[in-house]
Phi, psi and omega in degrees: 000301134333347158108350200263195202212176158059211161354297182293298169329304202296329186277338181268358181264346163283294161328305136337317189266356173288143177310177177251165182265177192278332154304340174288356175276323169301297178301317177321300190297325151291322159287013168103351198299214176219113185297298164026269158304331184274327153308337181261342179288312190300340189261318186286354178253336172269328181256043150261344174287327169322304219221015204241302201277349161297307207297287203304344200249005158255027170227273166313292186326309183320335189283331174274303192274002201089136174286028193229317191324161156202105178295137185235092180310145198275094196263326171304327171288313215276271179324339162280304203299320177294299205300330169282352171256328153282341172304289197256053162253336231247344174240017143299305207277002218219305170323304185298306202288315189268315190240049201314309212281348151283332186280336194268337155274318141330314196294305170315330181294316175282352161299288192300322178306291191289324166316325200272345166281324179299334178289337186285321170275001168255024174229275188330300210294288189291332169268022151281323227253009186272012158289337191294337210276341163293355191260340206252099186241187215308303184278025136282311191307305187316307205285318178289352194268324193269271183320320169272347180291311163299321180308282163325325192265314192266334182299299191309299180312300161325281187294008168264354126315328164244056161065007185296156169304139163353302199264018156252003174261300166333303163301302159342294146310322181292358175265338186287308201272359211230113170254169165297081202290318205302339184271333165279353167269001167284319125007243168338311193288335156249017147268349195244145160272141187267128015272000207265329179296347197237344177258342180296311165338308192286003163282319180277357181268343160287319174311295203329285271258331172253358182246007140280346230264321169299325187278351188261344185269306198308316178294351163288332190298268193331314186280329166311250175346309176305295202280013184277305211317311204283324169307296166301347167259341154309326177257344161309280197313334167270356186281330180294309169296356165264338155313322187283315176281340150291342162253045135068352190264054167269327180256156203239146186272162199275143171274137178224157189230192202265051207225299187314332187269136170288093170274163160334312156300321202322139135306133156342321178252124208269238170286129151074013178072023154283159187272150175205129176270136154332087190294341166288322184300316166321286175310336167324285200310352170257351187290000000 
């Protein structure tokens, strides 16, 4: 539809058709989402590409490359992937269940860990990759740009259409817009003959390159926000208490609940180890 042909086409259509990555666990997680589900979308979308990226790329693909290409799917990278994804779920969950009190320091850790990576992949990541921007003109930008973007949007929309929560709708898109760049580039680099193996890569290496850049805004967004709300309710709460006490509302009437009342029957020791008297022992004793 865009105009582009060979290499470039088959790379930005192997990019579509990739699972989704393990940065959407990351981001899911700075925005609030629901990991969980993102962990899960993410282990069901990868070992469904075992048998999805053939399928689409000996059916459609066949419209790019020719009924002659011979493609060689990366089934081994598709398979380290799972495998670098439950390895550490499996042993998060094994933290949690034995060491809570490690797993909640961790939990702290982890915010900070992932911005300093994410800032180490837009400054590191693009001055390796900064040969490519010579290869990359408007309508690769457009086009690479365009696929994740639509992901986020028709993802997000869709669980907002069946009613889902915020942070399953959050997730949702990021799973929908954020794919595993590195397995169609792997793809291409042993299906192709040089130079088109080394020209097909820049369409997905362009997709990476534009679909954090909104998750990366929205989480500054998101970090913004978080510290105004706590800050305004830090400053809400003594001003409500100077309120009260200036309308004279300083004492609260006491709450009590049937645990607190003495009956006839009550034991010596009530709620909370108070002494509590017998009402039979009493009428004695007045008797």
């Amino acid at each position: 539809m865009m105009g582009l042909e060979g290499g470039i086409a088959l790379g930005l259509f192997a990019a579509g058709c990739a699972p989704g990555g393990s940065g959407s666990n990351m981001y899911t997680y700075l925005l609030d989402g629901d990991v969980s589900l993102s962990v899960t979308m993410t282990f069901i979308s990868t070992l469904a590409s075992l048998f999805m990226i053939p399928a689409w790329l000996y059916t459609l693909g066949r419209l790019i490359t020719g009924r002659d290409a011979a493609l060689k799917i990366p089934i081994t990278n598709i398979l380290i992937s799972l495998v670098s994804l439950l390895i550490p779920v499996a042993i998060g969950i094994i933290i949690r269940k034995k060491k809570p009190n490690i797993a909640r320091s961790m939990d702290r850790m982890l915010k900070p860990f992932f911005i300093v990576l994410i800032v180490f992949m837009f400054t590191f990541g693009v001055w390796v990759n900064l040969y490519i921007f010579h290869l990359i003109t408007l309508t690769l930008c457009i086009a690479g740009a365009t696929l994740p973007y639509l992901g986020f949007l028709l993802g997000g929309l869709v669980a907002f259409i069946c009613r889902q929560p915020r942070s399953r709708v959050i997730t949702i898109a990021i799973e929908t817009g954020l794919q595993n760049t590195g397995i169609p580039i792997l793809l291409l680099r042993f299906s192709l003959p040089q130079p088109s193996a080394d020209l097909s890569i820049v369409s997905p290496v362009t997709t990476s390159i534009f679909t954090p850049i909104p998750l990366f805004i929205a989480v500054i967004v998101h970090e913004i926000h978080r510290h105004c709300c706590k800050k305004a309710t830090k400053v809400q709460e003594p001003l409500e208490s100077e309120a009260n006490i200036a309308n004279g509302n300083t004492l609260t009437e006491p709450q009590f609940t049937d645990e607190d009342l003495i009956t006839p029957k009550d034991h010596k020791t009530g709620k909370n180890g108070k002494l509590l008297f017998d009402f039979e022992e009493s009428n004695s004793n007045n008797k």
